[in-house]
N, C-alpha and C positions, 0 to 999 in steps of 0.2 A: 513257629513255636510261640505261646501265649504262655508267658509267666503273671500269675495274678497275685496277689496282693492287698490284705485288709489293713489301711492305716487311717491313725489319726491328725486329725492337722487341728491348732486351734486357731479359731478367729474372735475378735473382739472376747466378749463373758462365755462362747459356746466353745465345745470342739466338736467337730465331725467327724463321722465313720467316712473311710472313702471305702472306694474297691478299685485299685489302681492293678491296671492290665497295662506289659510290656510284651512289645511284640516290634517284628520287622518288618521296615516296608523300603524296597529297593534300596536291603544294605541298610537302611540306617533306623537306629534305635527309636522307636516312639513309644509314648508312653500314652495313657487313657485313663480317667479317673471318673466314676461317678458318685455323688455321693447318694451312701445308704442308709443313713441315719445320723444319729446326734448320742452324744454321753449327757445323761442324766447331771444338772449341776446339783443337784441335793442328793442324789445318792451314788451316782458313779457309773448306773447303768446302762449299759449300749441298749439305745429303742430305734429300732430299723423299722425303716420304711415299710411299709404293708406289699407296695412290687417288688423290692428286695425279695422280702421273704417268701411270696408267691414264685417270683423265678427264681430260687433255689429249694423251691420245695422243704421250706423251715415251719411253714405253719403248724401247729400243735392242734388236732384235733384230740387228743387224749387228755379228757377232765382232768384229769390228776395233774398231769404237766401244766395245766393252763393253771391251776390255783396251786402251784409249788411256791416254793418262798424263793427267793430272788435275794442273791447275795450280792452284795459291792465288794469290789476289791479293799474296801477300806475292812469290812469287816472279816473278809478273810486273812487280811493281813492281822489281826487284833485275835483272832481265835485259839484258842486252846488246841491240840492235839494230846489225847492221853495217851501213851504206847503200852496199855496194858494187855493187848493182844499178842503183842510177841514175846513178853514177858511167860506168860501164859503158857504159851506154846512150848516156848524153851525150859521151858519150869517142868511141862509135861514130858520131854521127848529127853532130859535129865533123868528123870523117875525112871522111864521106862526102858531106858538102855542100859539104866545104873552110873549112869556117870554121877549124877546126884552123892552118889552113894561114895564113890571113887575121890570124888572132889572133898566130902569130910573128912577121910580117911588122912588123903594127903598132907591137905591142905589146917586140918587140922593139929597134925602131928608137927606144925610151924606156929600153930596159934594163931592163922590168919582164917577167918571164918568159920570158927566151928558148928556155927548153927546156919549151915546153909539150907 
C-alpha cells in the first residue's frame, strides 16, 4: 500500500513543495520524498515543476485557465465574503410559504420586529 502526501519543508529564505510517498518494504515503514516545486516568496504561490505537472496530468491547455487570476493565501485570508445569497433565498422561501407573514403576525404582537 502507497500512502502519498503533498508537504512543505522550509529551507534557508525558500520552502518547497515535496510529494512525500510512504509505503512498505519487508515490514518496515519507508518513506520517499521528491520535490515538486517551491512557494512563491512575494506572493505565496505554489509553482511546480513542469514534470510534476506533466505526470500528473495538471497542465492547463484551456486559455481561460491559463490567464485566470491566481490567489495567495494571504489574500484569501483578507477577503470579503457577502452572504447575501442565503439571505435572499430565505427572504424568498419566507414570502412564499407565508411564514414571512406568520413571523409579523406573532412576532409583532410582542413588539419585536414588526417590519420584517
Amino acid at each position: 500500500m502507497l500512502v502519498s502526501a503533498i508537504i512543505t519543508s522550509k529551507s534557508g529564505n525558500h520552502t518547497y513543495i515535496y510529494e512525500s510517498e510512504s509505503y512498505r518494504e519487508n515490514g518496515k515503514v519507508k518513506n520517499r520524498r521528491r520535490t515538486i516545486g517551491k512557494v512563491g516568496t512575494s506572493t505565496g504561490n505554489h509553482i511546480y515543476k513542469p514534470e510534476y505537472l506533466e505526470r500528473k496530468d495538471l497542465h492547463n491547455t484551456d486559455e481561460t485557465a491559463q490567464n485566470a487570476l491566481i490567489y495567495s493565501v494571504a489574500d484569501v485570508k483578507h477577503s470579503v465574503v457577502k452572504e447575501y445569497g442565503a439571505f435572499d433565498l430565505m427572504n424568498e422561501v419566507g414570502k412564499t410559504t407565508g411564514l414571512t407573514k406568520e413571523q409579523k403576525r406573532i412576532f409583532g404582537a410582542f413588539g419585536i420586529a414588526p417590519d420584517l
